[in-house]
N, C-alpha and C positions, 0 to 999 in steps of 0.2 A: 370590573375589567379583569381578564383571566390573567394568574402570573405567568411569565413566560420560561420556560425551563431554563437551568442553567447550562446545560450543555444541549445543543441541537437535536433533536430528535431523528435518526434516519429517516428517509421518506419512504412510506410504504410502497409492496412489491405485492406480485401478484393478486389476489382477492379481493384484499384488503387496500390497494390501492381504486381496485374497481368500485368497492364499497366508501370511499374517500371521493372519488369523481360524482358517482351517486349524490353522495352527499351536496357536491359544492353547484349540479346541474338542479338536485332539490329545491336548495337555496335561493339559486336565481331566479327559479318558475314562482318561488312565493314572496321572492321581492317584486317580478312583474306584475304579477295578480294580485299583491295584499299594497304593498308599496311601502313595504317592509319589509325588518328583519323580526325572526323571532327574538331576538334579544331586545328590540327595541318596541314591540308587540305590546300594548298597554293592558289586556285582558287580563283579568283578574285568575289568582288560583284555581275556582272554581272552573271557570271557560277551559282552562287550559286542562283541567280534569276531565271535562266533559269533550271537546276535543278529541286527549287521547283515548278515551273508552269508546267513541263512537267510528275512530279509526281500527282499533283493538276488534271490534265486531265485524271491521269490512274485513279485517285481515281475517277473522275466525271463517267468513263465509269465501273467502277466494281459496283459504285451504281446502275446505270443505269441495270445493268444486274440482281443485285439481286432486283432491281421493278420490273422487269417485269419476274421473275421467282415466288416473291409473288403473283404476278398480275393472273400468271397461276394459281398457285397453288389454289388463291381466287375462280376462276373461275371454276376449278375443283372441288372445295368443293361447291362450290354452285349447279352444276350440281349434284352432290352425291346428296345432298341434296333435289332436289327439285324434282329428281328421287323416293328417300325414300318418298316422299309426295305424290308423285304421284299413287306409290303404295299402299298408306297407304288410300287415296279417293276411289281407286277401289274395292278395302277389303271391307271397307265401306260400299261402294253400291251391292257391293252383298250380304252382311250382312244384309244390311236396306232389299233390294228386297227378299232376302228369309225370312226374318221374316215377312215383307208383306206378302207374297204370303202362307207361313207357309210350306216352306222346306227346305231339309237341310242345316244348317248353314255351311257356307265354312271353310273351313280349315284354317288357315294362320299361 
C-alpha cells in the first residue's frame, strides 16, 4: 500500500494534469477489459516484462510512422515552397525584360 504524503500534494495544472486524466481514463479501460487493476494483476515479473517490451516496440513503430509522415509532410512544404519561388523568379524576369525592352508590365 503506497504511503500517503504528509503534506497535500497540489493538484496538477496544465500538461500534467492532462497526463493525470490520461492516466485515471487508462485505468478504467483496463479495469473494464482485464477486471482489474494493475496493482491487483497476478502476472508474474516476467509477463509484466514482456508486456512492457512488447508495448515499448508498438510505441518504437507509431514513432517511426509519425517521422516519416513529418518527413512527407517537410517534403511537401518544401516543394510548395520552392514552387512559389519559382514562380515568383519568372514574374521577375518578365518584369525586368519588359521594363528593359519598355512594354507591358505583366500582370501577376
Amino acid at each position: 500500500m503506497p504511503i500517503a504524503p504528509k503534506d497535500p500534494m497540489p493538484l496538477p495544472t496544465g500538461i500534467e494534469a492532462i497526463v493525470c486524466n490520461d492516466i485515471a481514463r487508462r485505468q478504467q479501460f483496463g479495469i473494464n477489459k482485464y477486471g482489474t487493476t494493475v496493482a491487483d494483476n497476478p502476472l508474474d515479473l516476467y509477463d509484466w516484462l514482456r508486456h512492457a517490451y512488447e508495448e515499448t516496440l508498438d510505441k518504437a513503430i507509431y514513432l517511426r510512422r509519425t517521422m516519416e509522415q513529418i518527413e512527407r509532410d517537410r517534403r511537401f512544404t518544401t516543394a510548395q515552397q520552392m514552387s512559389a519561388i519559382h514562380e515568383a523568379v519568372q514574374y521577375l524576369n518578365k518584369l525586368s525584360d519588359a521594363i528593359e525592352n519598355g512594354t507591358e508590365l505583366p500582370k501577376g
